[in-house]
NURO-260358 format. One record per residue (C-alpha): residue in three letters; x, y negated, z negated. Coordinates in steps of 0.001 Angstrom, whole numbers. Example, Ala and Ser with C-alpha at 12.3 -4.5 7.8 and 13.67 -1.06 7.14 Angstrom:
BEGIN
{pt 'ala',{12300,4500,-7800}} {pt 'ser',{13670,1060,-7140}} 
// end
This chain:
BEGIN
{pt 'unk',{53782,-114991,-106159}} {pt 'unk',{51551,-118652,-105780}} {pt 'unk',{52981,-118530,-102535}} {pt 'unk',{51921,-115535,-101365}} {pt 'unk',{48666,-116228,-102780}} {pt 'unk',{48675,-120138,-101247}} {pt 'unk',{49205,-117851,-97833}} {pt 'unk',{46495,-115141,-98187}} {pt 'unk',{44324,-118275,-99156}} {pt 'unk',{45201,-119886,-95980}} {pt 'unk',{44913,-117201,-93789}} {pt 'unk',{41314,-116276,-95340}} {pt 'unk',{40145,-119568,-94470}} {pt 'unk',{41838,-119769,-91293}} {pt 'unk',{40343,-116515,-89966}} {pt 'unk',{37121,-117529,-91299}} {pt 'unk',{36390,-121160,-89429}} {pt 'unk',{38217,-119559,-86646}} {pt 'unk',{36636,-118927,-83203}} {pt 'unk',{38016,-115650,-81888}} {pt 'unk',{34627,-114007,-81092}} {pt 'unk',{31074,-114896,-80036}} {pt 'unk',{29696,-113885,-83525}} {pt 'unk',{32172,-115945,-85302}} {pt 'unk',{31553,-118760,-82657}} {pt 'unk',{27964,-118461,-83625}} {pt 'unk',{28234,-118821,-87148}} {pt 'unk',{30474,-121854,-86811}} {pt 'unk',{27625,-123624,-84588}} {pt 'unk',{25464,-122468,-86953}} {pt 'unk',{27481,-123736,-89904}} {pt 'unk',{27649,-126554,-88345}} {pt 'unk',{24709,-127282,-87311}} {pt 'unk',{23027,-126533,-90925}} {pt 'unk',{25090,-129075,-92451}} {pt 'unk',{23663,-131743,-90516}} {pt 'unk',{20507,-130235,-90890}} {pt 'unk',{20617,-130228,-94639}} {pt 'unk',{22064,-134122,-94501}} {pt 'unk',{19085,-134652,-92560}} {pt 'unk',{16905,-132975,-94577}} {pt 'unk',{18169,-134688,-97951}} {pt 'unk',{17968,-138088,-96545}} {pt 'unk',{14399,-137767,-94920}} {pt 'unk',{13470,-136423,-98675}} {pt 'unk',{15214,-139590,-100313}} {pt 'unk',{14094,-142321,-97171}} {pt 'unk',{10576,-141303,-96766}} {pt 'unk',{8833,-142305,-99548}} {pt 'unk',{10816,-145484,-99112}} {pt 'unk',{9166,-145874,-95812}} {pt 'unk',{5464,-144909,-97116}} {pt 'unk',{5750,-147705,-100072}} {pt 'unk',{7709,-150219,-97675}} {pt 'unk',{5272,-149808,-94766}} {pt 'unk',{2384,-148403,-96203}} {pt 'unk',{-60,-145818,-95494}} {pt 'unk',{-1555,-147608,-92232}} {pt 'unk',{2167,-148539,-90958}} {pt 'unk',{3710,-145125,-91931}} {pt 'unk',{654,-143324,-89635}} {pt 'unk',{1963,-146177,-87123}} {pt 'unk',{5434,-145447,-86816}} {pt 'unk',{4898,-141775,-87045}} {pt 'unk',{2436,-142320,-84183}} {pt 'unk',{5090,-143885,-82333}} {pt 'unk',{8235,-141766,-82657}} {pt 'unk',{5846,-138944,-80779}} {pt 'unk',{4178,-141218,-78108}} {pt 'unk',{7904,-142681,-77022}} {pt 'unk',{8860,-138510,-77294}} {pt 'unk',{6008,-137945,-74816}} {pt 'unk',{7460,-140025,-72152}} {pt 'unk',{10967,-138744,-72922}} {pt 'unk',{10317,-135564,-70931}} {pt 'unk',{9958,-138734,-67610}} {pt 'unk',{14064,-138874,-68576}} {pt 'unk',{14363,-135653,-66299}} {pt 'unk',{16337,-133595,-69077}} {pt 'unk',{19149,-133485,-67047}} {pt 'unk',{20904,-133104,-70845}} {pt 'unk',{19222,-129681,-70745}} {pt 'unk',{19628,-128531,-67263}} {pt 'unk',{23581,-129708,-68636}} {pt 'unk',{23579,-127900,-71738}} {pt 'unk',{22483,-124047,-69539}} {pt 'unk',{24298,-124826,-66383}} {pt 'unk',{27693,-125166,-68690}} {pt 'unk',{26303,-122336,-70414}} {pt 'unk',{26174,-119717,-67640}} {pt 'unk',{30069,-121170,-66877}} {pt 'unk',{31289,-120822,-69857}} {pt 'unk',{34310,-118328,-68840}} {pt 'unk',{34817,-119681,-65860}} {pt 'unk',{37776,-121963,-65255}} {pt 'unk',{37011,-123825,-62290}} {pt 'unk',{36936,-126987,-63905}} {pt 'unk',{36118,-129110,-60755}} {pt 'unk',{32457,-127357,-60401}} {pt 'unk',{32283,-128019,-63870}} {pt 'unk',{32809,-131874,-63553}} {pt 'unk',{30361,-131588,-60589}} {pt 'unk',{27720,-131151,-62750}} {pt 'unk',{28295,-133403,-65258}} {pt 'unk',{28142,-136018,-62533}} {pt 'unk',{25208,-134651,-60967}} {pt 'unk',{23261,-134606,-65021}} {pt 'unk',{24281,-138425,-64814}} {pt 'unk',{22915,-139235,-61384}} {pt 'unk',{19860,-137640,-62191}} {pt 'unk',{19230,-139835,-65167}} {pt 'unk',{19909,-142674,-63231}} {pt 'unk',{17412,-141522,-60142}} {pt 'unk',{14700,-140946,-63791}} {pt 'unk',{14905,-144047,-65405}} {pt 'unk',{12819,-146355,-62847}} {pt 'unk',{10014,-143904,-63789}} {pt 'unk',{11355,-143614,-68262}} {pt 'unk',{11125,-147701,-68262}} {pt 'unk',{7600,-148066,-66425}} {pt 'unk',{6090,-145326,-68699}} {pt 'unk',{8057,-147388,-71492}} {pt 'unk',{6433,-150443,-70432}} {pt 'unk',{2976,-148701,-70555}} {pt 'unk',{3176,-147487,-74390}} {pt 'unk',{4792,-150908,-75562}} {pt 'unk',{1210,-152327,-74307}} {pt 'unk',{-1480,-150202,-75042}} {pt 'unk',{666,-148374,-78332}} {pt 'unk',{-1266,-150702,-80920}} {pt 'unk',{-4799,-150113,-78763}} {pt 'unk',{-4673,-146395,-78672}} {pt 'unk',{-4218,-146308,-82778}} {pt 'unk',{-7622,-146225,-84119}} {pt 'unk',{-8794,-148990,-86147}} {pt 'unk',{-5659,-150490,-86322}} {pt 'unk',{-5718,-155113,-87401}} {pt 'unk',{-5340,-157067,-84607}} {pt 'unk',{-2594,-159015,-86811}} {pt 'unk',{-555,-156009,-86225}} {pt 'unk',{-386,-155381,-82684}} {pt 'unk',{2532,-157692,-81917}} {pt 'unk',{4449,-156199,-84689}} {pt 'unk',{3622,-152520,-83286}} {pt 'unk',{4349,-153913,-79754}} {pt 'unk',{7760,-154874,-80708}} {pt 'unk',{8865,-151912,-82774}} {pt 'unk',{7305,-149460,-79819}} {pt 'unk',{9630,-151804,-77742}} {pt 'unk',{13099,-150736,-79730}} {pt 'unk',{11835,-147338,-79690}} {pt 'unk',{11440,-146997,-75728}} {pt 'unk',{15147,-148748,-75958}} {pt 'unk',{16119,-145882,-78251}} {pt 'unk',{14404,-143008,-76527}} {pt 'unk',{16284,-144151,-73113}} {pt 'unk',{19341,-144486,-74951}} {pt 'unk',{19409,-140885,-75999}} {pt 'unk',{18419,-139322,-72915}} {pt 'unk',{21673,-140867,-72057}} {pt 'unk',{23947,-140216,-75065}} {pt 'unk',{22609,-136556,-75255}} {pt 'unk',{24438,-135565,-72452}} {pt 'unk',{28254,-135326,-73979}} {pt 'unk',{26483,-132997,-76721}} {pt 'unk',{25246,-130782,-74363}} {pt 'unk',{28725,-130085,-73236}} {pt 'unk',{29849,-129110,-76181}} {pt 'unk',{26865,-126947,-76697}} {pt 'unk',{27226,-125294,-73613}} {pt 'unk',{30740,-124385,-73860}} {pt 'unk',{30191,-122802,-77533}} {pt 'unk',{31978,-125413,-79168}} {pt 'unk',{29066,-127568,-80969}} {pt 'unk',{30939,-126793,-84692}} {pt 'unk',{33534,-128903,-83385}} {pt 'unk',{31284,-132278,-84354}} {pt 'unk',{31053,-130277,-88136}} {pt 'unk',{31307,-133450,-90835}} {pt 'unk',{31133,-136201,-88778}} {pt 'unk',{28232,-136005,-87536}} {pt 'unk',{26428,-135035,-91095}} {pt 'unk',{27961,-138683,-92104}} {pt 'unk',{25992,-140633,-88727}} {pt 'unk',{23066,-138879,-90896}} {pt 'unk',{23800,-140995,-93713}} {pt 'unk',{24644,-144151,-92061}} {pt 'unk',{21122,-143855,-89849}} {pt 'unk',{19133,-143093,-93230}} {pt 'unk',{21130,-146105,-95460}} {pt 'unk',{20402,-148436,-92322}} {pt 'unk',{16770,-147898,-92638}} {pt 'unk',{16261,-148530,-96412}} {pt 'unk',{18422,-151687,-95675}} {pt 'unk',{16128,-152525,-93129}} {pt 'unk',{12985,-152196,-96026}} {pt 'unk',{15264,-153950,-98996}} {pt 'unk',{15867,-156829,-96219}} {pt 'unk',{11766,-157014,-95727}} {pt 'unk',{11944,-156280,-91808}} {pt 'unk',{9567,-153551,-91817}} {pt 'unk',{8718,-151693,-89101}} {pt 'unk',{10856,-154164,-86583}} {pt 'unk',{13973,-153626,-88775}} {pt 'unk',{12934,-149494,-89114}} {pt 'unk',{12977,-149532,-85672}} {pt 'unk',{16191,-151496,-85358}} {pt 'unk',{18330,-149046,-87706}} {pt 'unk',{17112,-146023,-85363}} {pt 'unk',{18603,-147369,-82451}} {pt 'unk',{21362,-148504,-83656}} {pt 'unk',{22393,-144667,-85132}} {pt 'unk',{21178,-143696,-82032}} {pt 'unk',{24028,-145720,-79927}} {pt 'unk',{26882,-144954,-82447}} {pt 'unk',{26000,-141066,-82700}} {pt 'unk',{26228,-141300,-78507}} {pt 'unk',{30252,-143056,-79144}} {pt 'unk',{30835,-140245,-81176}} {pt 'unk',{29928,-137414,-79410}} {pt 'unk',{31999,-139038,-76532}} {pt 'unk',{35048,-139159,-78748}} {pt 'unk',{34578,-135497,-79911}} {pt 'unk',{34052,-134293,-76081}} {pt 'unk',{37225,-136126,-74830}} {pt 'unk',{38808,-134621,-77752}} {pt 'unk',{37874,-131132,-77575}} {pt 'unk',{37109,-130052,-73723}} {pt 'unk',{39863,-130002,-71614}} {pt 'unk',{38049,-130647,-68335}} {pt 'unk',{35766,-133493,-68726}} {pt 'unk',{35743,-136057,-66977}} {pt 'unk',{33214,-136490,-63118}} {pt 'unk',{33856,-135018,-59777}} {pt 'unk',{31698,-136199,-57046}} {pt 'unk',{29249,-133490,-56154}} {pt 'unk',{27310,-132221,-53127}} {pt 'unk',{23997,-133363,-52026}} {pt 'unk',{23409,-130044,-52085}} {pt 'unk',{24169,-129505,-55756}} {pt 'unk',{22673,-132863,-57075}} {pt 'unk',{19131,-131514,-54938}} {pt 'unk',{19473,-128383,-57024}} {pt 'unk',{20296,-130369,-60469}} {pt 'unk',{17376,-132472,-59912}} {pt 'unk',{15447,-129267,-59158}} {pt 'unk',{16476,-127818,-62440}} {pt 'unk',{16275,-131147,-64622}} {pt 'unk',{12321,-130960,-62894}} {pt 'unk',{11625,-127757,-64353}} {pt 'unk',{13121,-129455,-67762}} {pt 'unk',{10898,-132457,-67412}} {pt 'unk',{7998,-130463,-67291}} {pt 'unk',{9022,-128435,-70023}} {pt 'unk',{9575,-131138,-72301}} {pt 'unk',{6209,-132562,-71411}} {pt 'unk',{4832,-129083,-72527}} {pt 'unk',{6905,-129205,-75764}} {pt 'unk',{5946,-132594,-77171}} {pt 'unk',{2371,-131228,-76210}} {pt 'unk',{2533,-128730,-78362}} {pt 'unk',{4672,-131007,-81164}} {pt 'unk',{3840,-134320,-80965}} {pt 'unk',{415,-134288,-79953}} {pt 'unk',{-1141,-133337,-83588}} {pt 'unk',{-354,-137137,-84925}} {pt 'unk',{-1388,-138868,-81533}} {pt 'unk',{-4629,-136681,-81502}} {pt 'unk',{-5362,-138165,-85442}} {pt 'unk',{-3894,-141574,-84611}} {pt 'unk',{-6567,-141924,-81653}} {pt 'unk',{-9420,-139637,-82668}} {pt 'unk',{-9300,-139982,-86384}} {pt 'unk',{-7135,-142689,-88715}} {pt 'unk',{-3737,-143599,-89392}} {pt 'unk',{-4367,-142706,-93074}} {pt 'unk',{-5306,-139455,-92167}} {pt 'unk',{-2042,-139459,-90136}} {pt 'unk',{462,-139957,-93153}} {pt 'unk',{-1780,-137072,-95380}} {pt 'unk',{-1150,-134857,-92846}} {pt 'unk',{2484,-135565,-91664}} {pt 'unk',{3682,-135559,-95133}} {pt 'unk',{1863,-132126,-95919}} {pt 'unk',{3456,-130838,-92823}} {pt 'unk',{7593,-132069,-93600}} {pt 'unk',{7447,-129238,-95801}} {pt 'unk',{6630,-126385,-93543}} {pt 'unk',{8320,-128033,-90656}} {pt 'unk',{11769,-127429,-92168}} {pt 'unk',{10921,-124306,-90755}} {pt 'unk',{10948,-124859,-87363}} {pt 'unk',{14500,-126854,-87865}} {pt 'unk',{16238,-123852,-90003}} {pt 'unk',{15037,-121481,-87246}} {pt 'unk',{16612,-123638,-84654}} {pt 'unk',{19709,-123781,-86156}} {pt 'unk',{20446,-120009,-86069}} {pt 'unk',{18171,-119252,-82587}} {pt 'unk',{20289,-122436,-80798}} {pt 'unk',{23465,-122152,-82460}} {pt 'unk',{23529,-118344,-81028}} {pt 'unk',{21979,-119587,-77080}} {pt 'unk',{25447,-120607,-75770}} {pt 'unk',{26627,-116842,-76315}} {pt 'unk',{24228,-114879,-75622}} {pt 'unk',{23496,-116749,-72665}} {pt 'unk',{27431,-116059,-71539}} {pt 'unk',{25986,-112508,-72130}} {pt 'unk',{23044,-112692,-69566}} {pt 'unk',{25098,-114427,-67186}} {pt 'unk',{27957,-111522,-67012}} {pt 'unk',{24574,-109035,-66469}} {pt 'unk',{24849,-106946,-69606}} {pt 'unk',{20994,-107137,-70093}} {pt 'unk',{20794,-104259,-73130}} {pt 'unk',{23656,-105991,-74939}} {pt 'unk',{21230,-109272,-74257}} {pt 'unk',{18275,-107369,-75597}} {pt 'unk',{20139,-106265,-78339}} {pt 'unk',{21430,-109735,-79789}} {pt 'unk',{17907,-111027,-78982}} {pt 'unk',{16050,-108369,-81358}} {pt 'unk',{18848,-109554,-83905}} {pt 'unk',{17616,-112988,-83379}} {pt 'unk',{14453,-112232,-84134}} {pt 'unk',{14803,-110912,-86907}} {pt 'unk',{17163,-113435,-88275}} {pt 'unk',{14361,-115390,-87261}} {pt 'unk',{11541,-113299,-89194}} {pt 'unk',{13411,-112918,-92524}} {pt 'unk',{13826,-116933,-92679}} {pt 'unk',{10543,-117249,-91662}} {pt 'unk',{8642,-115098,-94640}} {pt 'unk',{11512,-116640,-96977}} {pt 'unk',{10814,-120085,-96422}} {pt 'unk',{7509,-119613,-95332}} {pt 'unk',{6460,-117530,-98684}} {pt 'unk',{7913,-120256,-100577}} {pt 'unk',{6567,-123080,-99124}} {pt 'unk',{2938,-121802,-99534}} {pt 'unk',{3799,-121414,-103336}} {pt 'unk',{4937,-124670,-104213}} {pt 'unk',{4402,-127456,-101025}} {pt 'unk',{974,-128653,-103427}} {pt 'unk',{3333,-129502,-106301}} {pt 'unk',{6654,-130827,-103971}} {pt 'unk',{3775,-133455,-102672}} {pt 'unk',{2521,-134143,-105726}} {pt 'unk',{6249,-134912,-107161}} {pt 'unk',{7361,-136971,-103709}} {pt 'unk',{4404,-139139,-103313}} {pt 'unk',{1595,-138382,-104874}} {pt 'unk',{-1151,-135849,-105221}} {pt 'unk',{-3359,-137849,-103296}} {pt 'unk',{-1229,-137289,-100147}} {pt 'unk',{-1542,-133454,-100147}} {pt 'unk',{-4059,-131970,-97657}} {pt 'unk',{-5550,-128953,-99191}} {pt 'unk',{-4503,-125379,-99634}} {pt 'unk',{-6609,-124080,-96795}} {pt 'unk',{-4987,-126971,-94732}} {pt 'unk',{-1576,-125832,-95909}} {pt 'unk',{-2169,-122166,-95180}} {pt 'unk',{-3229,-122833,-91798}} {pt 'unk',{-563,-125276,-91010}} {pt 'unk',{2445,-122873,-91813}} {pt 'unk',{819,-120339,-90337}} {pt 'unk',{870,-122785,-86748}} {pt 'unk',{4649,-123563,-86930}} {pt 'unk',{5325,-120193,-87529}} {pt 'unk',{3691,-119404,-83908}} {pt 'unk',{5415,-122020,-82761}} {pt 'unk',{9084,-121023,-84322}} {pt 'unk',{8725,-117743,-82579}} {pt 'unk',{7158,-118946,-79279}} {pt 'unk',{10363,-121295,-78972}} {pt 'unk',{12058,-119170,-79897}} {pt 'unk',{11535,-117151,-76687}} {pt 'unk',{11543,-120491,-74960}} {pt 'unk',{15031,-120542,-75465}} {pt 'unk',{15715,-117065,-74236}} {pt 'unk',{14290,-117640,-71107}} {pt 'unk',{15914,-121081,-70356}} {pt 'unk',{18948,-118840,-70567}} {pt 'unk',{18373,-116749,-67290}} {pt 'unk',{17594,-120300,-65531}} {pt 'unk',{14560,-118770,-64123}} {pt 'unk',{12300,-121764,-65371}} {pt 'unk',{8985,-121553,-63416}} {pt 'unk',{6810,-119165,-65247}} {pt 'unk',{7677,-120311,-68461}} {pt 'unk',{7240,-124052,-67804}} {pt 'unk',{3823,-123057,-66179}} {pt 'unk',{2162,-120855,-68699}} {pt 'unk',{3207,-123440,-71623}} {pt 'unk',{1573,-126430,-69367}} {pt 'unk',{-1746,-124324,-69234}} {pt 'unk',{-1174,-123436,-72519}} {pt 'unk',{-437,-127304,-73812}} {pt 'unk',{-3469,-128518,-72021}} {pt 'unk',{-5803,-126411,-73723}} {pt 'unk',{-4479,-126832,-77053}} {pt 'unk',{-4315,-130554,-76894}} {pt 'unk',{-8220,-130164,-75195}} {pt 'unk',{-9393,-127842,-78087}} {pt 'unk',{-7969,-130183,-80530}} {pt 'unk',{-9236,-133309,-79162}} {pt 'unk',{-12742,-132026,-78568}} {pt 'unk',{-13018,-130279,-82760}} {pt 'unk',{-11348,-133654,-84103}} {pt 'unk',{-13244,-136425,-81756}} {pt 'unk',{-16608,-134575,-81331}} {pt 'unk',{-17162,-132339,-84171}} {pt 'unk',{-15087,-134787,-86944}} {pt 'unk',{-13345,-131288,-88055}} {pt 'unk',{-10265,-133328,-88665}} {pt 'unk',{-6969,-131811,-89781}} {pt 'unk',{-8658,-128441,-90160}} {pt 'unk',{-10229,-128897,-86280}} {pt 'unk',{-6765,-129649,-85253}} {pt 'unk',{-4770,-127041,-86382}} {pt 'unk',{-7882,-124190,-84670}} {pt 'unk',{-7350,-125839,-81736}} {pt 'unk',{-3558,-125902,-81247}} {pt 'unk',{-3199,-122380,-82421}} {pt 'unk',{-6129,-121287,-80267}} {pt 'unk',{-4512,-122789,-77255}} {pt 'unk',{-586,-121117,-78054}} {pt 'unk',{-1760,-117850,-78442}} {pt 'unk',{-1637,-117556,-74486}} {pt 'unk',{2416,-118071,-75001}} {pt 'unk',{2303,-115744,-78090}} {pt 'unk',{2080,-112928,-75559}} {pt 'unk',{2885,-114653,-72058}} {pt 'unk',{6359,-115133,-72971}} {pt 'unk',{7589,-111818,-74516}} {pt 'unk',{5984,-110153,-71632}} {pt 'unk',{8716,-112116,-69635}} {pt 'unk',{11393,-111803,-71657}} {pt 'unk',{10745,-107962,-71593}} {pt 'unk',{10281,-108086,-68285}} {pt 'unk',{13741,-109811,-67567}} {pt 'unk',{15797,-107370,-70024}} {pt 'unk',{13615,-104114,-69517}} {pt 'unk',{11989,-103815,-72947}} {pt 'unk',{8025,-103194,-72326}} {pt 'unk',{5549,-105599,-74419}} {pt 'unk',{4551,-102105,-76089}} {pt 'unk',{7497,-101584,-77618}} {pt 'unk',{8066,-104901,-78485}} {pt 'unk',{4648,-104337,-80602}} {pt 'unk',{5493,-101661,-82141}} {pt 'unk',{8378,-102986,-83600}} {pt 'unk',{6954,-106264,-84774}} {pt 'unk',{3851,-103895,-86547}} {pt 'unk',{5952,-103817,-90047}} {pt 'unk',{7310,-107294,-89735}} {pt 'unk',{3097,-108641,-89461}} {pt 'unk',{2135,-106382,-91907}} {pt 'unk',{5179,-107736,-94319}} {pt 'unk',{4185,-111559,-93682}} {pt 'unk',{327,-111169,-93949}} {pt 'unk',{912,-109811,-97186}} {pt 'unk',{3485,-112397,-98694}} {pt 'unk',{1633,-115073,-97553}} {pt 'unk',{-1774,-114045,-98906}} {pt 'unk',{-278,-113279,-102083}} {pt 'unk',{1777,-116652,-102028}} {pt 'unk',{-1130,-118719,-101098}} {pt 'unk',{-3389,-117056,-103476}} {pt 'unk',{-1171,-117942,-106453}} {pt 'unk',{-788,-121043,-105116}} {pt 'unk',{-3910,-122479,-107019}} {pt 'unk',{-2446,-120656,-110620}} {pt 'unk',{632,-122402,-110595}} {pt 'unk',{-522,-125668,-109964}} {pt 'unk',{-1743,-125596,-113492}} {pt 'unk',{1506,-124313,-114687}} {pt 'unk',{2815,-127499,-116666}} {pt 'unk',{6556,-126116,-116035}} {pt 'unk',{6440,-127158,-112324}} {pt 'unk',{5210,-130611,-113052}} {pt 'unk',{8787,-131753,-113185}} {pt 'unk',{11784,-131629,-110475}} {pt 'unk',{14046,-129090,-112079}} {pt 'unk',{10576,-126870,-113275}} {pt 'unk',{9433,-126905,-109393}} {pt 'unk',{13897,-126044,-108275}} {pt 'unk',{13456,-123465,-110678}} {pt 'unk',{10416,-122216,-109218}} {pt 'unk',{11282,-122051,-105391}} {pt 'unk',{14830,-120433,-106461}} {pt 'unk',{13437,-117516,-108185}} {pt 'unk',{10370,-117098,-105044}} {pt 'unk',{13248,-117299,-102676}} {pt 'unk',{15106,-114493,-104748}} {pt 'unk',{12347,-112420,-104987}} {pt 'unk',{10789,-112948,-101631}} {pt 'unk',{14262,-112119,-100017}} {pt 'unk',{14725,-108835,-101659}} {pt 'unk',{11030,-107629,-100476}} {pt 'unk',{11033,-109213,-97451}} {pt 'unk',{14653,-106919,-96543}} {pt 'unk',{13732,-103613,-97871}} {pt 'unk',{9869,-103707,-97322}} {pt 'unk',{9824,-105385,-94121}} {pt 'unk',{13139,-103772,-92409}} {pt 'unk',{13776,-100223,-91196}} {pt 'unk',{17216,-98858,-92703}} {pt 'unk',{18410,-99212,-89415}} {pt 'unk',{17674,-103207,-89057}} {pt 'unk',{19034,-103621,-92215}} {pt 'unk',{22470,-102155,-91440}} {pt 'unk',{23137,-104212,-88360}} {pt 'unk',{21661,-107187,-90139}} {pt 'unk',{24577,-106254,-92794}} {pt 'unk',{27061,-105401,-90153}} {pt 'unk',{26214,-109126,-88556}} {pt 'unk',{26717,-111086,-91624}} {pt 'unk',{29608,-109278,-92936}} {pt 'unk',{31402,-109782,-89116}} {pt 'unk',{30742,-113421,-89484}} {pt 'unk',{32956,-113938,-93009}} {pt 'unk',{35494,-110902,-92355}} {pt 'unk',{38786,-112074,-92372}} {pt 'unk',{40234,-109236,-89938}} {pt 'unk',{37563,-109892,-87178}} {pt 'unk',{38469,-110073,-83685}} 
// end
């Protein structure tokens, strides 16, 4: 009898980390890519206030500051990890594995043909990084200089090591880093406090992060070699590196658009307002930006197969599985969302200090930003999937510009600060809030009408959880139950509970909830195939 039991136990667990399906290949990306998440997430909760009292409020806006302006210049890398990641992507059931090899080599001859122009925009923030912070002591500029200096190290560093990741990402076999990765987490976060305990500050900081940067890149190489049968390079065409560095152009200018639309908030305060004002708002913001990460786990972890599902042409099955994405997307969205509004005023107050927290108004309109932005990239990462780049890249530079314009003008002209700065980089998205449905639709044959209509209950849904939510927000704050760690657990386990069940049976028709249920019980059945 235990051994027939021992065997049923096997076989459970067997059949459910195994990869026989797209759905259950999925949900082991996703699996895995939520544990590292959650690593991440539990060692940014324990290092940061480490790095606020080690650095300080004025070094903390600094090195914030920095991580986005050496992310700016990233996008000069070419993205040839990217162009990687889809190309592999779209030949994922092919078994030429000589084409395949082809464009690995071409991803790494395109970095090398990039990094001439990555190290002279390098050069250009190392210099002027401690100018363009506002206010900042001139007895701190060759401290800035030299941590900007590691960081530019770093940032070309993973343009490079990026590229065995992408691999595995674009053959549907990213779950097969699941652990090991979570523990490069660890060591990156423990090397940092070292760095503070040791008193090197932000030169030591910076240190720690490029040194987890090189070892995650060895690791990733071991897991590829390990894992995909074919890798290894194959000198390509002409013709084929022209069309990788084509491809890895419209990536570049994508990335430039994305770290418009992310990283330009703290630059925009850094230069136009102060560092202080920097750390108030970043650290109101980690909150609500776990958001953006959860969301990415489940949209990205799902990419590799439904874009094996574009590429064999079956466009209704691909408008199918990208209506279940989004609403994947929207559940976790007014969950975490809901919740965050509720209690972000008293997680601040616990972390760091009350005196760190922005406002409620601030904190409203800042969730209600990253949600636009969760389900613009969302669609972002639909579209990258057909490989037909060029609207998308150009609507979200016209769009970037304007938001990072609006912003600048309400927060350097008008002194609106974090409020200005939020109007203005919602104002400027909205053009992708409908831009990029519209082609989305248009690629799979779903009108933008339709797509409205079905999104009606969904709005209604959010607008009315997150009114409620933020209007209690203010009652509970004088609620001496949530003044301690386990009162504010408590709290945000019961909203998530409660949120959950509306948000399913007020927000979904009966018909999204049984294919929601069908999903989810596919992914743990044992008898799947």
């Amino acid at each position: 009898m235990s051994t027939f039991k021992s065997t049923n136990t096997f076989l459970f667990f067997s059949k459910l980390f195994s990869d026989e399906n797209l759905t259950k290949k999925a949900s082991m990306n996703v699996l895995a890519a939520t544990l590292d998440y959650g690593v991440r997430l539990i060692t940014g909760f324990i290092v940061t206030p480490f790095l606020v009292s080690g650095l300080g409020d004025i070094l903390y806006g600094v090195w914030r500051t920095l991580g986005n302006l050496t992310g700016y210049i990233s996008a000069a890398s070419g993205r040839p990890s990217q162009a990687l990641k889809f190309t592999i992507a779209s030949l994922q059931s092919s078994t030429d594995y000589e084409e395949k090899r082809r464009n690995f080599a071409s991803a790494l001859i395109v970095w090398v043909l990039f990094l001439p122009i990555l190290s002279a925009l390098g050069g250009v923030v190392i210099w002027f990084a401690p100018i363009w912070v506002k206010d900042l002591p001139l007895g701190l500029y060759g401290i800035v200089r030299a941590a900007a200096g590691l960081l530019v190290v770093d940032m070309i560093a993973t343009a490079l090591t990026a590229l065995p990741p992408s691999i595995l990402e674009g053959e549907n076999l990213g779950y097969k880093r699941m652990g090991l990765s979570a523990m490069l987490v660890v060591v990156g976060a423990g090397s940092a406090i070292l760095a503070l305990r040791l008193g090197t500050g932000l030169v030591g900081v910076s240190v720690a992060e490029l040194s987890t940067t090189l070892l995650t890149g060895l690791f990733f190489l071991w897991v590829l070699r390990s894992y995909v049968p074919w890798f290894g390079l194959s000198r390509p065409s002409k013709q084929m590196v022209r069309n990788f560095f084509g491809l890895s152009g419209w990536f570049l200018v994508w990335r430039l658009v994305t770290q418009l639309m992310t990283a330009s908030d703290l630059i925009i305060l850094g230069m136009f307002a102060s560092a202080p004002l920097v750390t108030v708002y970043s650290l109101t913001k980690y909150a609500p930006e776990t958001l953006i990460n959860i969301v990415a786990i489940v949209a990205f972890g799902s990419s590799p197969g439904l874009g094996g599902i574009i590429g064999s042409g079956d466009l209704k099955k691909a408008a199918r599985v990208r209506g279940e994405i989004m609403l994947l997307t929207w559940l976790i969205t007014v969950i975490v969302g809901s919740t965050i509004l509720l209690w972000n005023q008293s997680f601040i107050r616990l972390w760091v200090g009350p005196e760190r927290y922005a406002g409620s108004t601030q904190n409203f309109l800042i969730l209600v930003m990253i949600v636009q932005f969760v389900l613009i990239r969302n669609d972002a990462n639909i579209i990258d999937l057909t490989l037909d780049l060029s609207h998308k890249v150009l609507l979200g530079l016209l769009s970037a510009i304007f938001s990072v314009v609006t912003a600048v003008v309400l927060v350097g002209t008008f002194k609106a600060g974090i409020m200005g700065l939020i109007v203005g980089l919602i104002a400027g998205r909205s053009i992708l809030s409908v831009a990029y449905p519209f082609l989305i639709g248009r690629s799979f044959g779903v009108s933008l009408s339709s797509q409205l209509k079905a999104a009606l209950r969904p709005v209604l849904i959010t607008l009315f959880l997150f009114s409620l939510a933020a209007g209690l927000e203010g009652f509970l704050s004088g609620i001496s139950f949530q003044a301690s760690w386990i009162g504010l657990i408590l709290g945000v386990a019961i909203t998530m509970a409660g949120v959950s069940l509306l948000a399913f049976f007020l927000g979904l028709s009966r018909d999204q909830q049984v294919r929601i249920a069908q999903r989810i019980r596919l992914v743990i059945s044992t008898g799947a195939r």
